[in-house]
Every structure is written in structure tokens, then in C-alpha cells.
Chimera marker file (.cmm) of the C-alpha trace (Angstrom):
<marker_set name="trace">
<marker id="1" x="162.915" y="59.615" z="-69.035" r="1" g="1" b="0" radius="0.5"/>
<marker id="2" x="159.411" y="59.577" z="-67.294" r="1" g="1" b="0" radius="0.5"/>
<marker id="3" x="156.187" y="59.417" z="-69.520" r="1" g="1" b="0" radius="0.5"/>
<marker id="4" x="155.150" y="62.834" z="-67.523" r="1" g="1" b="0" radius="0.5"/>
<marker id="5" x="158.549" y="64.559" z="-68.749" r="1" g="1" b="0" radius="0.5"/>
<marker id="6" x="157.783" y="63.264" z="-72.257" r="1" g="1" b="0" radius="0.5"/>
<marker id="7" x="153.873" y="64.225" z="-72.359" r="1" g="1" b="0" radius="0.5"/>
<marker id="8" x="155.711" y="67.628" z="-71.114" r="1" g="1" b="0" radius="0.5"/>
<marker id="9" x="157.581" y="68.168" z="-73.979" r="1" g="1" b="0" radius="0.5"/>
<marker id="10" x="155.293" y="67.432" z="-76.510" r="1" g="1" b="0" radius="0.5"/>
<marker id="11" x="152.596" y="70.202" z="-74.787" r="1" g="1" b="0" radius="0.5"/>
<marker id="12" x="155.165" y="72.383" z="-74.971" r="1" g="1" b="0" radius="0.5"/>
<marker id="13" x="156.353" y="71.804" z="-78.475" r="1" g="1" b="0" radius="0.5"/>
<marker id="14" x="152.827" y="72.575" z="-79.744" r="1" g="1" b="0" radius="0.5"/>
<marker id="15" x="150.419" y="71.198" z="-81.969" r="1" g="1" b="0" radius="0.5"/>
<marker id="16" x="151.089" y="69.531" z="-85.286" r="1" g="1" b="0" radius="0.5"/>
<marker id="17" x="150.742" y="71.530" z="-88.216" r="1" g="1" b="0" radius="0.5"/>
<marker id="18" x="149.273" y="68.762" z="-90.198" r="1" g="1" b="0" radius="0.5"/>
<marker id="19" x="146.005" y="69.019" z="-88.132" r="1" g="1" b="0" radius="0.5"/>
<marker id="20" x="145.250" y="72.696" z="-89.433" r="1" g="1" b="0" radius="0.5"/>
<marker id="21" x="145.913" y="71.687" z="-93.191" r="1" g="1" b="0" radius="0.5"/>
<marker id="22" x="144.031" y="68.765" z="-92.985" r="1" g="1" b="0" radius="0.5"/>
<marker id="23" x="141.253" y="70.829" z="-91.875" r="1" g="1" b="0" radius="0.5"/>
<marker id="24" x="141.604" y="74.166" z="-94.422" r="1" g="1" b="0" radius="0.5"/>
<marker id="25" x="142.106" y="71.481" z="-97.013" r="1" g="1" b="0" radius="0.5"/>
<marker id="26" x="138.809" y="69.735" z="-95.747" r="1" g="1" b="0" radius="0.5"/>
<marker id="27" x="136.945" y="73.578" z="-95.873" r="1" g="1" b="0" radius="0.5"/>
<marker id="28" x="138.196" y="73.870" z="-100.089" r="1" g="1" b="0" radius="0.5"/>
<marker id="29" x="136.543" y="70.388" z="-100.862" r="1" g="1" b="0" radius="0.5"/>
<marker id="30" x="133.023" y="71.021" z="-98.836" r="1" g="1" b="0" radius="0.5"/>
<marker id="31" x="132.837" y="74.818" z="-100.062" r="1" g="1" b="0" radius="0.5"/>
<marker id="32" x="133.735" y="73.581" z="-103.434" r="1" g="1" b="0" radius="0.5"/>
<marker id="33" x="130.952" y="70.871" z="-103.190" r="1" g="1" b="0" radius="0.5"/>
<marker id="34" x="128.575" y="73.715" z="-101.895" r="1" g="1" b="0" radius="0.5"/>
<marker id="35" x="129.062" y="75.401" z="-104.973" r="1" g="1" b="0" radius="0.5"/>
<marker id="36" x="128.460" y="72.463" z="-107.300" r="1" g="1" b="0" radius="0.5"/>
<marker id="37" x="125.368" y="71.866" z="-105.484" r="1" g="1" b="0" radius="0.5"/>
<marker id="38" x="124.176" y="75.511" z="-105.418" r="1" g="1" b="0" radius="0.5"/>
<marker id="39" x="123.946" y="75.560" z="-101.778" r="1" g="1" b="0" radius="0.5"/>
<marker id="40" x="125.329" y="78.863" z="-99.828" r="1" g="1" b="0" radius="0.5"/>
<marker id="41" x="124.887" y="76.940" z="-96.550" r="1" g="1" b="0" radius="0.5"/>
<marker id="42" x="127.426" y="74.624" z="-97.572" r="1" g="1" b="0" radius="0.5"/>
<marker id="43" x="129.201" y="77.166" z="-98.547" r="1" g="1" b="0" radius="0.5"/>
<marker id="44" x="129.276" y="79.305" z="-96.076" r="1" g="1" b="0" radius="0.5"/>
<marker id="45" x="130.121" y="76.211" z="-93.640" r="1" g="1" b="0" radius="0.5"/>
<marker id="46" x="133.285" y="75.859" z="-96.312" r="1" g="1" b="0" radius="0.5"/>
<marker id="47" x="134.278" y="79.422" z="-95.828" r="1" g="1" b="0" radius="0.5"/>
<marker id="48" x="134.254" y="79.454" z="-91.983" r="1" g="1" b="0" radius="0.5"/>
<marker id="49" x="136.655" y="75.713" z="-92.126" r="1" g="1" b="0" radius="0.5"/>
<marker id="50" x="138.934" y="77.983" z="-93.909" r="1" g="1" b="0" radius="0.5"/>
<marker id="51" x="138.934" y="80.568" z="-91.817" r="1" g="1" b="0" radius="0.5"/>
<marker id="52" x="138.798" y="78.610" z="-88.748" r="1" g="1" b="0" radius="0.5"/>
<marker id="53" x="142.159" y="76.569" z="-89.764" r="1" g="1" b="0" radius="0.5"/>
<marker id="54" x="144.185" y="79.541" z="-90.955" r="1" g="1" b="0" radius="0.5"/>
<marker id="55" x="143.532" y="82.476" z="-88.224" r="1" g="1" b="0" radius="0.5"/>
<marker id="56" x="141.171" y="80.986" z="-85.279" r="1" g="1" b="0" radius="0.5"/>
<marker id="57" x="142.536" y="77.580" z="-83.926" r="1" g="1" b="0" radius="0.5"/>
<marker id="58" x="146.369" y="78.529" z="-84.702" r="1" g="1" b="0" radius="0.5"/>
<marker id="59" x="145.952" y="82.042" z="-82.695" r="1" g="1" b="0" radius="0.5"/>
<marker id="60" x="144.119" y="79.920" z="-80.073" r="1" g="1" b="0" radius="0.5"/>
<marker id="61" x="146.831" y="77.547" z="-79.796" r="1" g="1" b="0" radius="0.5"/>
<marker id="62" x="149.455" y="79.666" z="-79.637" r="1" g="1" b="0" radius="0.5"/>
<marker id="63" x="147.863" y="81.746" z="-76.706" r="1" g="1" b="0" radius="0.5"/>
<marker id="64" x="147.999" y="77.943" z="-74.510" r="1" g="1" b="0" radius="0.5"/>
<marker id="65" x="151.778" y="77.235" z="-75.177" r="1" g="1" b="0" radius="0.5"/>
<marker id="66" x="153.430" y="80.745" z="-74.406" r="1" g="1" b="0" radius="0.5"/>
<link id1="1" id2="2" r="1" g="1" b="0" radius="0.2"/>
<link id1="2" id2="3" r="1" g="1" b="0" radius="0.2"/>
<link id1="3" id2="4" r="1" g="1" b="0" radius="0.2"/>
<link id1="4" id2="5" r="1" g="1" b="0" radius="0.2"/>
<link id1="5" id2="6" r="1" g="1" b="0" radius="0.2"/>
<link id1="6" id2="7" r="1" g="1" b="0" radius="0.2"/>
<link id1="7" id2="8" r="1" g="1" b="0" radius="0.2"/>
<link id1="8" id2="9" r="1" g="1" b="0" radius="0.2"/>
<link id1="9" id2="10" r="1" g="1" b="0" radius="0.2"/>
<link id1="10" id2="11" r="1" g="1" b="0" radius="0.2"/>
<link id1="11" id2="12" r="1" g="1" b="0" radius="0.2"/>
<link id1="12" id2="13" r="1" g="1" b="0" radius="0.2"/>
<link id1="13" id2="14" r="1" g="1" b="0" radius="0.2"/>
<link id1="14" id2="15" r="1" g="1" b="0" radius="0.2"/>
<link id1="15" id2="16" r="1" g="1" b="0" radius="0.2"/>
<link id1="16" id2="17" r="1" g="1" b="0" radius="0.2"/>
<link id1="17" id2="18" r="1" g="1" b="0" radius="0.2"/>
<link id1="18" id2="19" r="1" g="1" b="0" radius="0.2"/>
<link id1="19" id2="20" r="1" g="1" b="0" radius="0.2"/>
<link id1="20" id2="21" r="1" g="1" b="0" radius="0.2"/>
<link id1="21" id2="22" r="1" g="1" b="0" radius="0.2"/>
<link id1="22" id2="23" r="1" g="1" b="0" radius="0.2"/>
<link id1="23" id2="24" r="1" g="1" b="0" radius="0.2"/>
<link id1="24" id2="25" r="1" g="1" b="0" radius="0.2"/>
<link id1="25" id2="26" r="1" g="1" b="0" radius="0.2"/>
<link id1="26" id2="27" r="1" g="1" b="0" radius="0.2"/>
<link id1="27" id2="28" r="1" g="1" b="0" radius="0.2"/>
<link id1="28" id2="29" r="1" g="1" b="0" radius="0.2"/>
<link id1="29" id2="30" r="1" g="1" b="0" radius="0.2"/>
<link id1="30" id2="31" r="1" g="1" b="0" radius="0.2"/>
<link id1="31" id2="32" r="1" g="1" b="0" radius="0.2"/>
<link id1="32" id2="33" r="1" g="1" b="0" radius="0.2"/>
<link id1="33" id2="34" r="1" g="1" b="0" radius="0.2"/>
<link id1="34" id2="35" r="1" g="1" b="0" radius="0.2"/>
<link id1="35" id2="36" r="1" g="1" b="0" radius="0.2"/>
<link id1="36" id2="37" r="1" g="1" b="0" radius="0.2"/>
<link id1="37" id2="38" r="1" g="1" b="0" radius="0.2"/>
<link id1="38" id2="39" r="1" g="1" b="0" radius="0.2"/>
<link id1="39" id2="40" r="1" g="1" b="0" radius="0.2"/>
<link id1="40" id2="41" r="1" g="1" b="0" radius="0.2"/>
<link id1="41" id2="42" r="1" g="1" b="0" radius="0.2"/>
<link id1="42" id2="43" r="1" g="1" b="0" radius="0.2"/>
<link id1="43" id2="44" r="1" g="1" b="0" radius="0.2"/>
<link id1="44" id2="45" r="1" g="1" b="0" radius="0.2"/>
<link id1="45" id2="46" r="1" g="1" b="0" radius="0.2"/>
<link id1="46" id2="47" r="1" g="1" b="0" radius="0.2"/>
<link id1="47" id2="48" r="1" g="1" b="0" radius="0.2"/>
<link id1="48" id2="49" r="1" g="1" b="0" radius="0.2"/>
<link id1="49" id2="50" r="1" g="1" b="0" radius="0.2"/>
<link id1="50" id2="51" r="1" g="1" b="0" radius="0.2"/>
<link id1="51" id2="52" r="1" g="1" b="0" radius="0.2"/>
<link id1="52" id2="53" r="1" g="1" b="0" radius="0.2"/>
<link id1="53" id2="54" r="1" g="1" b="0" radius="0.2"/>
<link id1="54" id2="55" r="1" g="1" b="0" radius="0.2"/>
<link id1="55" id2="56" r="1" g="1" b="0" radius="0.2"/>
<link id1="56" id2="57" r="1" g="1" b="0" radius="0.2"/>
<link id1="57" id2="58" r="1" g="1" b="0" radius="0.2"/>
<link id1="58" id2="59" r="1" g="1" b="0" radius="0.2"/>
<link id1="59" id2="60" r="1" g="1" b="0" radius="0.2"/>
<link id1="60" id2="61" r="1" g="1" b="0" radius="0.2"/>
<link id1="61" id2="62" r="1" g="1" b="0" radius="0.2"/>
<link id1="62" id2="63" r="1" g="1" b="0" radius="0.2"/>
<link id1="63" id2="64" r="1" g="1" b="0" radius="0.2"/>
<link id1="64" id2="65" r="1" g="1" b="0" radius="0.2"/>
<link id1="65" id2="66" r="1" g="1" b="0" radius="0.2"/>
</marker_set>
């Protein structure tokens, strides 16, 4: 099997959940460090990991492979 016709496959399969948990998990720890520090910023930065890992890049992603 030719590397293209693998490289193929695994575009088509689409990406690794793993990536998108990684990140939402990443968004809990920093908004939850905002909060210890009092900081809304950090917060707020938290907030929009969250969202971004659970609506944005999966919606994104799924647009590519169909």
C-alpha cells in the first residue's frame, strides 16, 4: 500500500477524539485556576477552551471530511 493511499485514509477517517478532550479538559483546569486567582480574564480564556473543544473545532472538522 502506498504512503499517499495511507495518508488518504487517515484524512478521511478524521481527527482523533483525544485532541478535543485534551483540550476541554485543559479549559476546566485554567478556568478553575482563574477562579482561584480571582481573575475573570483567565476565566473567561477557560470558558472559551471549553467551548472551543466541544462545539467550534469538532463542527469545523466535520465540515473538511464530508
Amino acid at each position: 500500500m502506498p504512503l499517499a493511499d495511507i495518508i488518504d485514509q487517515y484524512y478521511r477517517a478524521g481527527p482523533e477524539p483525544g485532541s478535543f478532550i485534551a483540550l476541554m479538559v485543559l479549559g476546566f483546569i485554567v478556568g478553575i485556576f482563574g477562579h482561584l486567582v480571582r481573575s475573570r480574564l483567565v476565566v473567561g480564556v477557560g470558558v472559551v477552551m471549553i467551548f472551543a473543544a466541544t462545539v467550534i473545532l469538532p463542527f469545523q472538522f466535520a465540515s473538511q471530511f464530508q
